[in-house]
C-alpha positions as CSV (number, residue, x, y, z in Angstrom):
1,X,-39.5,-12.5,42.8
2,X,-37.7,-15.6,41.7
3,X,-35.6,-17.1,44.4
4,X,-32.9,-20.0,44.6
5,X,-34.2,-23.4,45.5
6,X,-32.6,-25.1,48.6
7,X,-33.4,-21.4,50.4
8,X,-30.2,-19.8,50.7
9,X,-30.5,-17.0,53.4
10,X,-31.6,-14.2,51.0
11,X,-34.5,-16.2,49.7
12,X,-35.5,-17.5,53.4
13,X,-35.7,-13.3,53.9
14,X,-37.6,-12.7,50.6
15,X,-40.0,-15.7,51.5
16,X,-40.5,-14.8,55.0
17,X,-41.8,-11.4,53.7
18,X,-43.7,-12.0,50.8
19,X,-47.4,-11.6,51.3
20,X,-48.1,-15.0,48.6
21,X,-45.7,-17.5,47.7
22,X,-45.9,-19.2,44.8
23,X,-43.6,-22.4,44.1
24,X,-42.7,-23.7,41.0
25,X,-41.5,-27.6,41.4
26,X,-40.0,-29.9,39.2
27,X,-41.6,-32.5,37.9
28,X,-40.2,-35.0,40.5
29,X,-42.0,-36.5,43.5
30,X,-38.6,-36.3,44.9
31,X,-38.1,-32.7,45.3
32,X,-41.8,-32.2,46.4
33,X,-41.0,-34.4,48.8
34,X,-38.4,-32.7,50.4
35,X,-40.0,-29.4,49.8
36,X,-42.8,-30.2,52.2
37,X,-40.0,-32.0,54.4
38,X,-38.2,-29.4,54.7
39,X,-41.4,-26.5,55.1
40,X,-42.3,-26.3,58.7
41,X,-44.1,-23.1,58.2
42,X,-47.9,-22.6,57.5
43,X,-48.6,-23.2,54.1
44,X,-51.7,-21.1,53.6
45,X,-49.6,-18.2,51.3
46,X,-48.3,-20.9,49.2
47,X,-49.6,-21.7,45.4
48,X,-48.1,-24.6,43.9
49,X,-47.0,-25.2,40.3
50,X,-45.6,-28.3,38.9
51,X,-43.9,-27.7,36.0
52,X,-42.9,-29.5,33.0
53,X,-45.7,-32.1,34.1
54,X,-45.6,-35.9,32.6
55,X,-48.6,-37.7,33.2
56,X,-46.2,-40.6,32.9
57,X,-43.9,-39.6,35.6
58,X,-44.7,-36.6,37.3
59,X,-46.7,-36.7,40.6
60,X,-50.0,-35.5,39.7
61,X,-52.0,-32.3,42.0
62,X,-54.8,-34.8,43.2
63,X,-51.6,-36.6,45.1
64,X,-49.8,-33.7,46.0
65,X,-53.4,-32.3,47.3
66,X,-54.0,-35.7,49.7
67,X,-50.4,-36.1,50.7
68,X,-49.4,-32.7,52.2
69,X,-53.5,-31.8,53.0
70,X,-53.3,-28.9,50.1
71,X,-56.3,-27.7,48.5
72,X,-56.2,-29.0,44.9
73,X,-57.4,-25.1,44.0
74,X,-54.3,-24.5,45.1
75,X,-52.0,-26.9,42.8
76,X,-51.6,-26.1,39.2
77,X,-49.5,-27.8,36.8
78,X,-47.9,-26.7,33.1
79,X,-47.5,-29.5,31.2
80,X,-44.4,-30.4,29.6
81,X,-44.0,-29.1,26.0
82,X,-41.3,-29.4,23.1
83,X,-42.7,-26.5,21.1
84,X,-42.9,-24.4,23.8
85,X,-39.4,-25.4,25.2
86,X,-38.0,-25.0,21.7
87,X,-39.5,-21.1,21.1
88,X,-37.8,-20.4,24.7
89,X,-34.4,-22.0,23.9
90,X,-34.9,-20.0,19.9
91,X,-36.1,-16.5,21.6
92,X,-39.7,-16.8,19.8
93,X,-41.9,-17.5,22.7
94,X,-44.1,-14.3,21.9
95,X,-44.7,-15.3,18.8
96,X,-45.2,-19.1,19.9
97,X,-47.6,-17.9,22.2
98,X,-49.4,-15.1,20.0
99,X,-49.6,-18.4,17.2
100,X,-51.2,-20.6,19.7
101,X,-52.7,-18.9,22.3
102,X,-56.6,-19.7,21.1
103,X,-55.8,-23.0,19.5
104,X,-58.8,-25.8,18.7
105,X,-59.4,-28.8,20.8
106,X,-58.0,-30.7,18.0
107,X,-54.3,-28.7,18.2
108,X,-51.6,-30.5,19.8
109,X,-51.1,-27.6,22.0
110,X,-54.5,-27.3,23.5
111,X,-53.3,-29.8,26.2
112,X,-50.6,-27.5,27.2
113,X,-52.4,-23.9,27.1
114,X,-55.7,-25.0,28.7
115,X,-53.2,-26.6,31.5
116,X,-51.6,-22.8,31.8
117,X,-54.8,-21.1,31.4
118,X,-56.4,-23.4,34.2
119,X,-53.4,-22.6,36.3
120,X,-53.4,-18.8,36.0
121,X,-57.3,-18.4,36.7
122,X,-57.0,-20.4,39.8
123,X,-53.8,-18.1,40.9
124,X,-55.2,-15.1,40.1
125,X,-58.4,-16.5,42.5
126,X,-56.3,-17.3,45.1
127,X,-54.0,-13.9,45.1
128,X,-57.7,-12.1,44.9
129,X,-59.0,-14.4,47.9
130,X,-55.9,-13.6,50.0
131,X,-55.8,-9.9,49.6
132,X,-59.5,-10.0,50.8
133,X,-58.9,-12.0,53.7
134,X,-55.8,-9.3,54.2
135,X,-57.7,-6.3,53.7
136,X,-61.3,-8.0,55.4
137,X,-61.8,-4.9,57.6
138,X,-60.0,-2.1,54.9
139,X,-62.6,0.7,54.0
140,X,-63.4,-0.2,50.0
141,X,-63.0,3.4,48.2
């Protein structure tokens, strides 16, 4: 479920009862900064995305992980890209996606997609890790 930032009371509600959290932050330092100001609660539901990632400018996971004692497994990151952002804004992103999805090393967008890739394998880990811890003592059928 996608929520308003600055947690209005419907998200706090939605967020207080989801079973994994997953948080999507701008690129900024500045609003992962106040993110983690402003999160008093345990963080062990949470995954972390930073998207539209700049190496130039956005804070990378390895800081993130060390600042706010995160486990880096637990940080992923989708780097920022113009073709991509252009098949969004033009309605094409299936077929951006379909076109690109099992690009070479040498493509310009194999930066971007083994970035995404990375990032869902290590969500889908931890969504499979937390429904085990969950469900430790639940009979397996």
């Amino acid at each position: 479920i996608d929520t308003a930032c600055g947690y209005p009371l419907c998200s706090q509600k939605i967020l207080e009862d989801a079973e994994i959290k997953v948080i999507l932050f701008p690129p900024d330092r500045e609003s992962i900064d106040a993110f983690f100001r402003a999160e008093t609660e345990s963080r062990d539901d949470y995954f972390f995305i930073v998207g539209n990632y700049r190496s130039e400018v956005s804070c990378r996971p390895v800081n993130i992980s060390k600042r706010y004692h995160v486990p880096l497994e637990r940080i992923g990151m989708i780097p920022y890209n113009f073709s991509f952002e252009q098949a969004m804004l033009d309605g094409s992103t299936i077929t951006y996606l379909a076109q690109n999805m099992r690009c070479s090393r040498r493509s310009k967008e194999y930066w971007f997609f083994r970035c995404a890739t990375e990032t869902v394998k290590n969500l889908r880990k931890y969504v499979i890790h937390r429904r085990n811890m969950q469900c430790g003592e639940c009979e397996k059928v």
